[in-house]
C-alpha positions as CSV (number, residue, x, y, z in Angstrom):
1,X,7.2,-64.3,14.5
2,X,9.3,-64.3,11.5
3,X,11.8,-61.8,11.6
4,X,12.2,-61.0,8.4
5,X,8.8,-59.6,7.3
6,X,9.3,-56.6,9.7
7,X,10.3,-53.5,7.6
8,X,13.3,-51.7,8.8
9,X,12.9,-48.3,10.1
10,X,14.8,-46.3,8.1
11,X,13.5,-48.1,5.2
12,X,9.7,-46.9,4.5
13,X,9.4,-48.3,1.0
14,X,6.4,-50.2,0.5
15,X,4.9,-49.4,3.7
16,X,1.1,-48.9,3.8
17,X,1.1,-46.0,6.5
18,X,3.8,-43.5,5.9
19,X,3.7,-41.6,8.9
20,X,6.4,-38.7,8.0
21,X,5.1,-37.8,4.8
22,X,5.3,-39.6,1.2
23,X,8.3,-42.1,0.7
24,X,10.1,-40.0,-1.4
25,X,10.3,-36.2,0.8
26,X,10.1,-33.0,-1.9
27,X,12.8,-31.0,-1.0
28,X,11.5,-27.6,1.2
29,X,12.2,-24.6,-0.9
30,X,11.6,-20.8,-0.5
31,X,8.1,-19.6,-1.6
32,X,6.6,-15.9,-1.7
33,X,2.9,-16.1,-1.2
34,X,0.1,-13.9,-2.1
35,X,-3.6,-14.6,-1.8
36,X,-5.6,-14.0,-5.2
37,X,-8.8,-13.9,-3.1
38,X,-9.8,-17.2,-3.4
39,X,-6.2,-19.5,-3.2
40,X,-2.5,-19.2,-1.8
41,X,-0.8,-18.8,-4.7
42,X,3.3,-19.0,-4.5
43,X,6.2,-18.5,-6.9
44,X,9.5,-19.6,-6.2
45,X,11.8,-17.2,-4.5
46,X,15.5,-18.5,-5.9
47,X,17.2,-15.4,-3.9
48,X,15.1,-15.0,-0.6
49,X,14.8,-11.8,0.8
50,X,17.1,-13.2,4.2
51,X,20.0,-13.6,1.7
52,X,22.5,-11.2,1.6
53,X,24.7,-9.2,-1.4
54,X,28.1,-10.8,-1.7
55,X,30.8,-8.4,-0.3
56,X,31.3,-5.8,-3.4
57,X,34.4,-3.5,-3.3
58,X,33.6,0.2,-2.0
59,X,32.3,2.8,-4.7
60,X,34.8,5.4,-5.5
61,X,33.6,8.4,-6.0
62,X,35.4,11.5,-8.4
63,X,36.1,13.5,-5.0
64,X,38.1,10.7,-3.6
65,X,41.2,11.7,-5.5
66,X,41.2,15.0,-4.5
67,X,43.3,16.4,-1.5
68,X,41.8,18.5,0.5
69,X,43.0,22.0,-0.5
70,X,41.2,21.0,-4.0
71,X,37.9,20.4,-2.4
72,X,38.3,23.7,-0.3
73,X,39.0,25.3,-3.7
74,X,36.5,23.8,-5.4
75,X,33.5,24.5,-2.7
76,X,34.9,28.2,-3.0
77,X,34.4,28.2,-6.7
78,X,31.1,27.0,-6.2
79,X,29.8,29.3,-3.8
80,X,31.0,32.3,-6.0
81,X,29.6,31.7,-8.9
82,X,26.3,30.8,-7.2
83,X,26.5,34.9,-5.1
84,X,26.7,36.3,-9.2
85,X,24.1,34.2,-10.0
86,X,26.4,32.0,-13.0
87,X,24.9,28.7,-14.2
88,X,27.2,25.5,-14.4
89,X,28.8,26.8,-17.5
90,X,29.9,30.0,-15.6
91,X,27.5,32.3,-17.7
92,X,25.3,35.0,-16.4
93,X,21.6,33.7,-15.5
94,X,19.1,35.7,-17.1
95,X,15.9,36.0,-14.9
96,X,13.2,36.9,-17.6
97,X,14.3,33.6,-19.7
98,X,12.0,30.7,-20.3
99,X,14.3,27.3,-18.9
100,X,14.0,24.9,-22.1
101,X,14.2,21.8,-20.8
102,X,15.8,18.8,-22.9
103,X,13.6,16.0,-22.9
104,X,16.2,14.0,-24.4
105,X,17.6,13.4,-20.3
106,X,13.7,13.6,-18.9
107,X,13.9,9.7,-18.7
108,X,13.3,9.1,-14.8
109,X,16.9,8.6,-13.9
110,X,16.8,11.5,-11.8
111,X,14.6,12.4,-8.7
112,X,14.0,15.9,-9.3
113,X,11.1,17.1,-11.0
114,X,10.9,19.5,-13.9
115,X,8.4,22.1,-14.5
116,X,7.4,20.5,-17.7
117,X,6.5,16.8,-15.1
118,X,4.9,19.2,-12.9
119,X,2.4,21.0,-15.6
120,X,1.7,17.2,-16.9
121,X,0.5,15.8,-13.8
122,X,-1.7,18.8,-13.5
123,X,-3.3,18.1,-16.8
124,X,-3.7,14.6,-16.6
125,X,-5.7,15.0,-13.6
126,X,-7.6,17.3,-14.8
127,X,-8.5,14.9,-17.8
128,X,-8.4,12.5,-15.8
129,X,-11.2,13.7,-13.7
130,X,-13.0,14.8,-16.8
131,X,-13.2,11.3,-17.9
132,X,-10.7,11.6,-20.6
133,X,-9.0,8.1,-22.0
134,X,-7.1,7.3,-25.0
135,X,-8.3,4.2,-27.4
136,X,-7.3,2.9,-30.3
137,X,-8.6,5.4,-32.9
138,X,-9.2,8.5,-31.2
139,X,-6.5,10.2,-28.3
140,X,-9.2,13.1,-26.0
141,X,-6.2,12.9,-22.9
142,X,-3.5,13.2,-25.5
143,X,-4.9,15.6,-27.2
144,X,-6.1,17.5,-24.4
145,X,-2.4,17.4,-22.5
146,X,-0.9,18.6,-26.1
147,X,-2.9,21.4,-26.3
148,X,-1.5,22.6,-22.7
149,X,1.9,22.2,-23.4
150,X,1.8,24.1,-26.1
151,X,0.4,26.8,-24.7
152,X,3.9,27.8,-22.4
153,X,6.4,25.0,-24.9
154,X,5.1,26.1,-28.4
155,X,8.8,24.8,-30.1
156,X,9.1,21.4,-28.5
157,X,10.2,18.3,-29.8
158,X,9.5,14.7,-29.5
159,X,6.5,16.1,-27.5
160,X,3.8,13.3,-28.4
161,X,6.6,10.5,-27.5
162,X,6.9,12.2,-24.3
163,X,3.2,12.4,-23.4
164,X,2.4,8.6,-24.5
165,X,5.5,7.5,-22.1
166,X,4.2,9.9,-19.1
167,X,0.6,7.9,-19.8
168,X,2.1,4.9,-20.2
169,X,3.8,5.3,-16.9
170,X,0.6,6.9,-14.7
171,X,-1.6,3.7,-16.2
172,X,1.0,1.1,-15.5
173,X,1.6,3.1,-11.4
174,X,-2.6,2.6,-11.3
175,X,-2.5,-0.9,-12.4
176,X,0.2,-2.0,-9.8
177,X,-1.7,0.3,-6.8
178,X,-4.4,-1.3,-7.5
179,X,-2.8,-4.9,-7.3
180,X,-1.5,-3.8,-4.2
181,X,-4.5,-2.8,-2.3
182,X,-6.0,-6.0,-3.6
183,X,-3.4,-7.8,-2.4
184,X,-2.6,-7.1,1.0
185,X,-6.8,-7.0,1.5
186,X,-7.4,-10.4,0.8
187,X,-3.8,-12.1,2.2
188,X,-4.7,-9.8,5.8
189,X,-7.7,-10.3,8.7
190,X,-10.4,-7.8,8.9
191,X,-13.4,-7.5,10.9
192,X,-15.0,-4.0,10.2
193,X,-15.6,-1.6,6.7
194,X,-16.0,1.8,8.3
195,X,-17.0,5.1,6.7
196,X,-16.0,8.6,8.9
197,X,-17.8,11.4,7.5
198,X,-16.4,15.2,7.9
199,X,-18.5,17.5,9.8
200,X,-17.8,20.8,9.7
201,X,-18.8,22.0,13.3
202,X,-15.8,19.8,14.7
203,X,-12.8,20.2,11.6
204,X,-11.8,21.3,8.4
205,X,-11.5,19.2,5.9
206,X,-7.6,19.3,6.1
207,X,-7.7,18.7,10.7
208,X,-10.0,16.0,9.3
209,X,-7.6,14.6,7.3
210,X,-4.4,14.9,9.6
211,X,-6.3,14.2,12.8
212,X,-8.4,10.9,11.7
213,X,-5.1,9.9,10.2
214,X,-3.0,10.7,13.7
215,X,-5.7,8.6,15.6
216,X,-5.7,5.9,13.7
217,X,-1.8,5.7,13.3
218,X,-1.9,5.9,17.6
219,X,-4.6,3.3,17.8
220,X,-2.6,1.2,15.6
221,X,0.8,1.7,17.6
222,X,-1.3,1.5,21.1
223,X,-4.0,-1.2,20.4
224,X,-2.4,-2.9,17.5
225,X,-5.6,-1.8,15.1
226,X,-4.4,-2.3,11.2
227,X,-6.4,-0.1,8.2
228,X,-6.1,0.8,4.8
229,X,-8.5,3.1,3.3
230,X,-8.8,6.3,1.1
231,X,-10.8,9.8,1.6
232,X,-12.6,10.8,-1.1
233,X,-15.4,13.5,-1.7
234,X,-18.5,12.6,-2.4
235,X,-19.9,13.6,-6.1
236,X,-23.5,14.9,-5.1
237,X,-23.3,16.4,-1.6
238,X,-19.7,17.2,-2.5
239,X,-18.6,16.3,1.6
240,X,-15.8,14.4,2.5
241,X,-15.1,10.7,3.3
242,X,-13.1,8.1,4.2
243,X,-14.3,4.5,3.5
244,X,-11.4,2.0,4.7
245,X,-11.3,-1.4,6.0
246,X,-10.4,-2.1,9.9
247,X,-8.9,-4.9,11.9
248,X,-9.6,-4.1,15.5
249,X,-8.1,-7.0,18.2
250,X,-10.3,-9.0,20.7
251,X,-10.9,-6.4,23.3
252,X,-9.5,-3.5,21.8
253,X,-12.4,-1.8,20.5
254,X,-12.3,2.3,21.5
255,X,-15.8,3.0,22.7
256,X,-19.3,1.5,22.1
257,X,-21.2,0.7,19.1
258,X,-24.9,1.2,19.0
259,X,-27.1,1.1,16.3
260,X,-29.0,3.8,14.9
261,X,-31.2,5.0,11.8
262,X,-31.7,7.7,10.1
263,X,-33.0,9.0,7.0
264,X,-30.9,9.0,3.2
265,X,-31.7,11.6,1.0
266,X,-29.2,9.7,-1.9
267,X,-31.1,6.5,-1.4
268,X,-34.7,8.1,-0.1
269,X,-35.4,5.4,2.4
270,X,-34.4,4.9,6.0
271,X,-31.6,3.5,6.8
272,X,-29.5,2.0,9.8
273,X,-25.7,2.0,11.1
274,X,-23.6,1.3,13.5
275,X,-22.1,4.0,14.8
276,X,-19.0,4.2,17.5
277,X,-19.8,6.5,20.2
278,X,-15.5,7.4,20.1
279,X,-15.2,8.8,16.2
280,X,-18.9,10.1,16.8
281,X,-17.6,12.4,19.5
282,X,-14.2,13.4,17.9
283,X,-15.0,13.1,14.4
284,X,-18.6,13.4,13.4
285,X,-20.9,10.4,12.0
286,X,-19.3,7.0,11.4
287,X,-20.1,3.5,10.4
288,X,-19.1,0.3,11.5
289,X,-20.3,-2.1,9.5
290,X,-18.8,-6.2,10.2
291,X,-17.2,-8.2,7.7
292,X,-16.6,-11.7,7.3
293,X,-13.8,-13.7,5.3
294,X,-16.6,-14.8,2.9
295,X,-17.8,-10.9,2.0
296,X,-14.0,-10.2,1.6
297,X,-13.6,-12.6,-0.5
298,X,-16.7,-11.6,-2.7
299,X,-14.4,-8.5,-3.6
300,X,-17.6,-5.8,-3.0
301,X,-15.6,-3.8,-0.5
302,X,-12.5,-4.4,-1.9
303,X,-13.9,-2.9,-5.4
304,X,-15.9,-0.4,-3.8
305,X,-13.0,1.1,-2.3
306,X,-10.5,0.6,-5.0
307,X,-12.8,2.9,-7.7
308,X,-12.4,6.0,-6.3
309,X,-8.2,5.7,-6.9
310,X,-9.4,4.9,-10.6
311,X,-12.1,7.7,-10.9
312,X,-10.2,10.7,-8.7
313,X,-6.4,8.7,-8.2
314,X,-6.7,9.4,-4.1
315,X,-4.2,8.5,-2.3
316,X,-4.3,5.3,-0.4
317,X,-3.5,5.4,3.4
318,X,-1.9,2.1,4.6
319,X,-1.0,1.4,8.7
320,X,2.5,-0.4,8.8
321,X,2.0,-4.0,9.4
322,X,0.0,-5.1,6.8
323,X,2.4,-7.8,4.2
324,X,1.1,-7.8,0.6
325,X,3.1,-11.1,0.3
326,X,5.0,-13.6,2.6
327,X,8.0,-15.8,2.4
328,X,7.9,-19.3,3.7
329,X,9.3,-22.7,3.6
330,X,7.2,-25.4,2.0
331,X,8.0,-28.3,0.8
332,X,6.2,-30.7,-2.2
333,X,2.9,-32.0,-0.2
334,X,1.9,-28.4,0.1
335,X,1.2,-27.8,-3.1
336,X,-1.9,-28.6,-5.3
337,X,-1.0,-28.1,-8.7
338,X,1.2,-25.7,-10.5
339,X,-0.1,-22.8,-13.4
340,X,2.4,-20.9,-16.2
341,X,1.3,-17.3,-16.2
342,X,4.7,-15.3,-17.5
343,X,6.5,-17.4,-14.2
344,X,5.5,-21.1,-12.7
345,X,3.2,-20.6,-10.1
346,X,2.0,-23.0,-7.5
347,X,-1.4,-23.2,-5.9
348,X,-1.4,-24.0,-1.9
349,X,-3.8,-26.1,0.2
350,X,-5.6,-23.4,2.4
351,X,-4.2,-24.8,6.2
352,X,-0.7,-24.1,5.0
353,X,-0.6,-20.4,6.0
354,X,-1.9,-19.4,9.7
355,X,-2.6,-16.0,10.2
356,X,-1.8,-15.7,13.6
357,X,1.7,-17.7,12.6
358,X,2.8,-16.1,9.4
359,X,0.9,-13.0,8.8
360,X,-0.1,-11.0,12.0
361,X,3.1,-9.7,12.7
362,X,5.4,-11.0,10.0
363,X,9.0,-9.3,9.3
364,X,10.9,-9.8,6.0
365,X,14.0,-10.6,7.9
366,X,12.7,-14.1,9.2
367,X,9.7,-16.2,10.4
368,X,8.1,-15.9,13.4
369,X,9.8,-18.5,15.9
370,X,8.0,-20.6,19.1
371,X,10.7,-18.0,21.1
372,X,9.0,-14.8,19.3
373,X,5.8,-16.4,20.1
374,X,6.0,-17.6,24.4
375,X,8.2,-13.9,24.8
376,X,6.0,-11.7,22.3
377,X,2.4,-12.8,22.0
378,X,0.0,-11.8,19.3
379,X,-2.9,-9.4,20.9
380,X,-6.1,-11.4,19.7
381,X,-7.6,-13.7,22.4
């Protein structure tokens, strides 16, 4: 045997049979991942989230040069003027008065709320509910929130800038909730789409609320269920809902599902359900209907639950736990080709991302190690 034909070890140029990878490795880089409902797709994180701030010199605030007889002084002031009832000029409040409010510093730099926000939000739902929307050559939801604010504001100004950046705002919040839900739906495991229906011999519609909500946030703490879901009235029987989807461990389902039928009015046929002998005890009638990965990523569930925040803007109710993206290490070969869609994004090979790994319990601070894993196992079997 000739010596010198053997390839060197460290030296895998040229060899058929690369065992570690290509030739030439990618370098591993820091990726946040999302799943679109059909691919991993990743951007390119260039400041992960386990980075931290470089050491900035403490904020100084206007008090800190005061001693403390001029604090004392000052609190006094304060506390005077607000027994006579003075405003922050020192001028008598006059109770009867209108407060005009300057929309000039209305630009969501403070928390607080005015009364002019508040009486906005009340009439955009209201059109909103009505089916109001705003196209290019006619304005019904401008026009119809105008016509409110006149009503207490009559001498206001800049009030149509003010109304198209409050609707600007509520669309561009429903766009991004919805991206959310759609999100963290398809990137998480679920196994059941369950509907809980209020009956009124066990709750109210607001102990159905709290308590459904309070099980499910002990179930999820006790049993490690995960849900996100919305209530929502229905528009002919006018009884409340809550349609949501469920991911319930091996072994940790809470009572027994049987099947049973009954009769629709809304559809006029019969019709059969799963129900869980637990929520039908507790809560009134339920369905438990399975789901596989293939109906979640058809979207049906997703959508059907998604246009109730665009037709009455519910609220959606989320169990901690659930990532709507991830950030992992990967390197080159996971990659299958790259798309420009206002950033670079990179579209993975399906095997790179494990639930159980990355997903099931993941924590923004780091990745799930073989330690976390022997000392803290995941609950599936």
């Amino acid at each position: 045997m000739n010596v010198s034909n053997l390839i060197p070890m460290d030296d895998l140029t040229g060899c058929p049979f690369p065992f570690f990878g290509s030739p030439v490795q990618q370098p591993k880089k820091v990726y946040k991942i999302y799943n679109d409902g059909g691919h991993y797709i990743a951007t390119q994180v260039f400041r992960p989230y386990t980075c931290k701030p470089k050491d900035l010199p403490p904020k100084r605030n206007k008090t800190d040069d005061y001693t403390d007889e001029q604090k004392a002084t000052i609190l006094r002031r304060i506390m005077r003027d607000k027994r006579k009832g003075l405003d922050e000029n020192g001028k008598k409040k006059d109770k009867n008065a209108v407060d005009k409010i300057d929309l000039s510093r209305d630009n969501g730099a403070h928390c607080s709320r005015s009364a002019l926000d508040i009486l906005f939000d009340s009439l955009y739902f209201t059109a909103f509910k009505q089916g109001l929307k705003d196209n290019k050559l006619d304005k019904p939801m401008s026009d119809f929130i105008r016509a409110g604010i006149l009503k207490l504001y009559p001498d206001m100004d800049g009030l149509d800038e003010y109304i198209a950046d409050k609707i600007k705002r509520k669309l561009n919040n429903l766009h991004h909730r919805k991206k959310r839900f759609r999100r963290k739906a398809n990137l998480n495991n679920w196994n059941y789409f369950v509907t809980f229906t209020y009956d009124d011999t066990k709750h109210t519609e607001e102990t159905f609320k709290k308590k459904l909500r309070k099980c499910l946030s002990n179930l999820h703490t006790r049993r490690g269920w995960k849900y996100m879901g919305v209530f929502e009235t229905a528009p002919d029987t006018g009884r409340l809902h809550f349609h949501g989807l469920l991911y319930v461990p091996v072994g940790e389902m809470l009572g027994m599902i049987t099947e049973k039928q009954d009769y629709s009015t809304a559809q006029g046929k019969i019709q059969t359900r799963n129900e869980n002998s637990f929520f039908a005890e507790n809560f009134g009638r339920n369905d438990f209907c399975e789901v596989s990965k293939s109906e979640m990523k058809n979207g049906k569930r997703t959508e059907y639950i998604l246009k109730y925040i665009g037709k009455t803007n519910e609220r959606i109710c989320y169990s901690r736990g659930i990532p709507t993206e991830i950030c992992k290490v990967i390197d080159g070969d996971d990659i299958i080709t790259e798309m420009h869609d206002f950033v670079t994004k990179y579209i993975l090979f399906d095997d790179i991302i494990s639930w159980e790994r990355d997903i099931m319990r993941y924590r923004y601070c780091k990745q799930m190690s073989v330690t976390d894993l022997l000392c803290n196992p995941h609950l599936s079997a």
